[in-house]
TIMAR-339288 format. One record per residue (C-alpha): residue number from 1; residue in three letters; z, x, y. Coordinates in steps of 0.5 Angstrom, whole numbers, always signed. Layout:
N
PT num residu     Z     X     Y
PT NUM    ala     Z     X     Y
...
END
This chain:
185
PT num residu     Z     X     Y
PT   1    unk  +204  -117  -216
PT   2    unk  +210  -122  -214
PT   3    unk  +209  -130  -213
PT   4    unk  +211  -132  -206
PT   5    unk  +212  -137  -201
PT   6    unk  +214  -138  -195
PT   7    unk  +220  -143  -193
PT   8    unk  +226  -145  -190
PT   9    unk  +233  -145  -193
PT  10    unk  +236  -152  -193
PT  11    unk  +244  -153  -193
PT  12    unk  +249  -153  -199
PT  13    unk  +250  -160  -196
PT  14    unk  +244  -162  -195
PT  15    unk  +242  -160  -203
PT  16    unk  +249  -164  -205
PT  17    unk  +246  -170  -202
PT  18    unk  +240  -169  -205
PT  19    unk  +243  -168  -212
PT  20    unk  +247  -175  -210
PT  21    unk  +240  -177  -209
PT  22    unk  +236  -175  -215
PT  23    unk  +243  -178  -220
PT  24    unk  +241  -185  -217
PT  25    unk  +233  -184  -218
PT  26    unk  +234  -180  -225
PT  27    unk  +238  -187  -228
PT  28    unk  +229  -190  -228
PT  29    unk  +226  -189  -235
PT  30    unk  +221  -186  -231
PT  31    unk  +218  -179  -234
PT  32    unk  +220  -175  -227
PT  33    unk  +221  -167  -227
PT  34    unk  +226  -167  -222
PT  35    unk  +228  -160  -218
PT  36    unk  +234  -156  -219
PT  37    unk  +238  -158  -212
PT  38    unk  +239  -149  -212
PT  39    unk  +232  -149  -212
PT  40    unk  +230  -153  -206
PT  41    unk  +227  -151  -200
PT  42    unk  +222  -153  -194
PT  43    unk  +216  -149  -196
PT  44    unk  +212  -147  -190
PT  45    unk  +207  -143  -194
PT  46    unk  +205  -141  -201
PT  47    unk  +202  -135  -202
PT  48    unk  +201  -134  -208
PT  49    unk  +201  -127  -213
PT  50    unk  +202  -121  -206
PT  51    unk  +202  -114  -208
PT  52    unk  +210  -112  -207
PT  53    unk  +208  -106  -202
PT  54    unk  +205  -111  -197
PT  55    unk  +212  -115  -197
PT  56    unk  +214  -109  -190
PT  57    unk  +207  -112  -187
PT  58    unk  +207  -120  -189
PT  59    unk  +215  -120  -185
PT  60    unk  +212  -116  -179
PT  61    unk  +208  -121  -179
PT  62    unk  +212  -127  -180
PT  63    unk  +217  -124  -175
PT  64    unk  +210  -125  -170
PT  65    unk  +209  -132  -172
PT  66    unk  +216  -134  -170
PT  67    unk  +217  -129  -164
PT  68    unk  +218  -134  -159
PT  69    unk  +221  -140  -163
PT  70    unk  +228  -142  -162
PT  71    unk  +232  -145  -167
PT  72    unk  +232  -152  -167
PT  73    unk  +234  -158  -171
PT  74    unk  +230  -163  -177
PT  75    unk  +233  -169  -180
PT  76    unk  +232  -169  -188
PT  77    unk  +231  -177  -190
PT  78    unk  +228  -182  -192
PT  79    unk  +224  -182  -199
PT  80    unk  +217  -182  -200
PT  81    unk  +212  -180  -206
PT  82    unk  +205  -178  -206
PT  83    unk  +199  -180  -206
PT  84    unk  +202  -186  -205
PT  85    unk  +209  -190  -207
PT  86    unk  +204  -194  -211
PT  87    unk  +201  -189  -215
PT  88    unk  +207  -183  -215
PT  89    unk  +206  -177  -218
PT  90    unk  +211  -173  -213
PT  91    unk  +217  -176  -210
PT  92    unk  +220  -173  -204
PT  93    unk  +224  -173  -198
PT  94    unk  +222  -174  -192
PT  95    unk  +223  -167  -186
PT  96    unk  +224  -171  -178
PT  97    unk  +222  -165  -173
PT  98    unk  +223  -169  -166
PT  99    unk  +221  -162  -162
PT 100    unk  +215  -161  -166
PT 101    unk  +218  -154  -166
PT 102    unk  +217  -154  -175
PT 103    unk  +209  -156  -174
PT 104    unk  +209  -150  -168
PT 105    unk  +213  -145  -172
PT 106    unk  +208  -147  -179
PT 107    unk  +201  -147  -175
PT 108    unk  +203  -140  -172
PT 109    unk  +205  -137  -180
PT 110    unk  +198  -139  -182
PT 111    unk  +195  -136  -176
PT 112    unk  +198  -130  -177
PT 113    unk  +197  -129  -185
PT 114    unk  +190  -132  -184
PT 115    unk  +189  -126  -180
PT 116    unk  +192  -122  -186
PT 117    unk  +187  -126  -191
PT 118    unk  +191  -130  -194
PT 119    unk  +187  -137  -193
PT 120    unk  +189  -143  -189
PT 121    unk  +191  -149  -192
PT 122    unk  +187  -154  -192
PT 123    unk  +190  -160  -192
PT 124    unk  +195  -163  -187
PT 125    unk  +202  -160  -187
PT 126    unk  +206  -166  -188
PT 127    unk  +213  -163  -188
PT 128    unk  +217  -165  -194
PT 129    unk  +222  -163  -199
PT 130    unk  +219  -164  -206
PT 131    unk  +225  -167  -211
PT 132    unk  +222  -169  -217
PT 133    unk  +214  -169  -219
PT 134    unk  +212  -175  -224
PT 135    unk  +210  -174  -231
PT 136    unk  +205  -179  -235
PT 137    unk  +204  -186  -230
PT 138    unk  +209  -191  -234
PT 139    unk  +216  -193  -233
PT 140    unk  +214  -193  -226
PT 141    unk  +217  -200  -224
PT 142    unk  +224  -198  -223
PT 143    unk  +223  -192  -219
PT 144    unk  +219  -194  -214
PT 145    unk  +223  -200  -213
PT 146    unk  +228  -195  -212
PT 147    unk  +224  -191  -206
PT 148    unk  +222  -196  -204
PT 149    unk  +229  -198  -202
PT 150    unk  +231  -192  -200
PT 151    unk  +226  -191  -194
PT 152    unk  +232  -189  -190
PT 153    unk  +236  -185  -194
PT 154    unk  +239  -179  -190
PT 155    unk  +241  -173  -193
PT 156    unk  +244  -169  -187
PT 157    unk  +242  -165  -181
PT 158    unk  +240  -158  -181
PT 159    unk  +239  -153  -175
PT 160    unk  +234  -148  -177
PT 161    unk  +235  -141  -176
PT 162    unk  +231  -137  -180
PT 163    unk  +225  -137  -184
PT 164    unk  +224  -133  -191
PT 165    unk  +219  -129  -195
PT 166    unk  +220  -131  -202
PT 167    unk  +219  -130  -209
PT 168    unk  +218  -135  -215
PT 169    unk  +219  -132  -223
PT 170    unk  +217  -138  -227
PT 171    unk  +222  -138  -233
PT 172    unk  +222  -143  -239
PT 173    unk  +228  -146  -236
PT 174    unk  +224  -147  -228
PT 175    unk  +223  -142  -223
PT 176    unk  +228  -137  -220
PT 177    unk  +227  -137  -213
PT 178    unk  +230  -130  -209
PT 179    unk  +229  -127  -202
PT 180    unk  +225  -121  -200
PT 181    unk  +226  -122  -192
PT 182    unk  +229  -126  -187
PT 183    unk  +226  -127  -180
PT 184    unk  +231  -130  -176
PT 185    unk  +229  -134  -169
END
């Protein structure tokens, strides 16, 4: 059994510029567990333990998902943190899908791994990319004044090509993240 997501891959830039970002908010007294920029990734779907000899179906799959869809551009900025700025328990950046192409592409991989029994998310898909999760609510003041004035930050464009199967190993050190298939668009 392996932990899996689907996700796509973000730039080398982009995770530099993220990195820049994380630098300036990580200078609170805020308790935050920020993730490594190598690490990051716009999750489509998390799947959870999958049996390694489905990984062949889970791709073709996926290759159905993304049969139509072509590449297309998102934008990456703009701070946020859920549930609310108030009360944050993860802060992150905020994905601009213009073409809705990244909503189409998400709808079509959870049809299609529902169709494999893997059960649809029930919340609303909010593209996103997860910087930090917030540890105990205290020392909260100076972080999220500084989302709070960074609304607008941007992290650089990115032209999607590609999505990814995934495998997560959580180690002490964080989770080691490797591909074990590609679908291009």
């Amino acid at each position: 059994m392996v932990r899996s997501f689907v996700a796509i891959e973000i730039s080398q830039n982009i995770k530099r510029n993220l990195g820049k970002i994380i630098s300036k908010l990580s200078g609170t007294n805020a308790e935050v567990k920020w993730v490594r920029p190598a690490n990051m990734h716009i999750t489509l779907k998390f799947l959870g333990s999958i049996d390694e000899c489905d990984v062949p179906e889970i791709c073709n799959m996926l290759k159905d998902a993304a049969v139509d869809v072509e590449p297309f551009d998102l934008e990456i900025g703009g701070l946020g943190a859920f549930p609310d700025i108030k009360k944050p328990k993860v802060v992150f950046v905020n994905i601009v899908d213009q073409s809705k192409a990244l909503l189409t592409l998400y709808e079509r991989v959870e049809e299609r791994l529902a169709d494999f029994g893997i059960k649809r998310e029930s919340r609303r898909f909010t593209p996103h990319l997860t910087i930090g999760r917030v540890r105990p609510q205290k020392n909260l003041k100076t972080l999220i004044d500084l989302i709070d004035n960074n609304k607008k930050v941007f992290a650089g464009g990115l032209l999607v090509e590609s999505i990814d199967l995934m495998m997560s190993e959580l180690l002490p050190e964080g989770p080691e993240h490797s591909k074990l298939g590609t679908i291009d668009l």
